[in-house]
C-alpha positions in Angstrom: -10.4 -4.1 8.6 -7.6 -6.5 9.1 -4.1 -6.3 7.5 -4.6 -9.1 5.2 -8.1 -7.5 3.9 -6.0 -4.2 3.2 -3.0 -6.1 1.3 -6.3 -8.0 -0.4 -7.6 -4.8 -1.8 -3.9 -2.7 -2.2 -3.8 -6.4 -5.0 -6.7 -5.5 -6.7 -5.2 -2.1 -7.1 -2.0 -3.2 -8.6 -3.7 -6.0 -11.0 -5.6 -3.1 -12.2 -3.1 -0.8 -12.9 -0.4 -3.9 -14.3 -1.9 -3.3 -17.5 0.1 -0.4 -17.9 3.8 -0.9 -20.2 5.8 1.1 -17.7 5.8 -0.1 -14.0 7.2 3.2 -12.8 3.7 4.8 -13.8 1.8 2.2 -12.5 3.4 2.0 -9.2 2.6 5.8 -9.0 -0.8 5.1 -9.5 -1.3 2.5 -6.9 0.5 5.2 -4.5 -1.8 8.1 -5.7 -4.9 5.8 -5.7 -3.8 5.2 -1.9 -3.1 8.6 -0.6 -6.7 9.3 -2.5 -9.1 6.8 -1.3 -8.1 5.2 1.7 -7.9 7.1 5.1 -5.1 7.5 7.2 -5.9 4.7 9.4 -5.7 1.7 6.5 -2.7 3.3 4.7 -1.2 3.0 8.0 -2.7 -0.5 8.9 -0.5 -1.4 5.0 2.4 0.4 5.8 2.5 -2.0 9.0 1.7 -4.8 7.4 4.2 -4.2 4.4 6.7 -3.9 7.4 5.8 -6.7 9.0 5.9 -9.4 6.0 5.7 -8.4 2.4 5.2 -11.4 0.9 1.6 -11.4 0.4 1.9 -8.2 -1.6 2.1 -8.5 -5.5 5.6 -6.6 -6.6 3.9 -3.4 -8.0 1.8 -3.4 -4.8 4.8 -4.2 -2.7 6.8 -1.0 -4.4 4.0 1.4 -4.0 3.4 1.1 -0.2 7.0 1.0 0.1 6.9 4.8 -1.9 3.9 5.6 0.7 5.9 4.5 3.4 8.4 6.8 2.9 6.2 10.0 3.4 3.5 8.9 5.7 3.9 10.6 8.8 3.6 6.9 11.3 4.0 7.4 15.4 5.5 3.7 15.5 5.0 4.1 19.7 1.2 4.6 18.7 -0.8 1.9 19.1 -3.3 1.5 16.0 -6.5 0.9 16.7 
């Protein structure tokens, strides 16, 4: 799954969660929703992507991969495969 597919789908996340009043909570959901449902590999396929270029990402989107980023454990000298 390319990088693009995986800021595609993080999207989809936020827009879902956007409908709630208080972006803190949503952006906490996105994040949860993440560490839940998507392995290690394609958080970590988003967390480089995010790095890369951000701009694709919708804010909330943009904020929870940036919380992820902070905690997930990422060998930088490790290729992904």
């Amino acid at each position: 799954m390319s990088g693009q597919q995986l800021v595609e789908m993080a999207n989809d996340i936020a827009t879902f969660f956007a409908a709630e009043p208080d972006p803190a909570v949503a952006t906490l959901g996105i994040e949860s929703h993440l560490r839940k449902f998507w392995s290690p590999r394609m958080r970590t396929k988003l967390i480089e992507q995010w790095r890369r270029d951000d701009s694709a990402l919708t804010p909330l989107a943009a904020a929870a991969v940036a919380r992820l980023a902070q905690t997930e454990q990422i060998d930088e000298d490790q290729p992904q495969q």
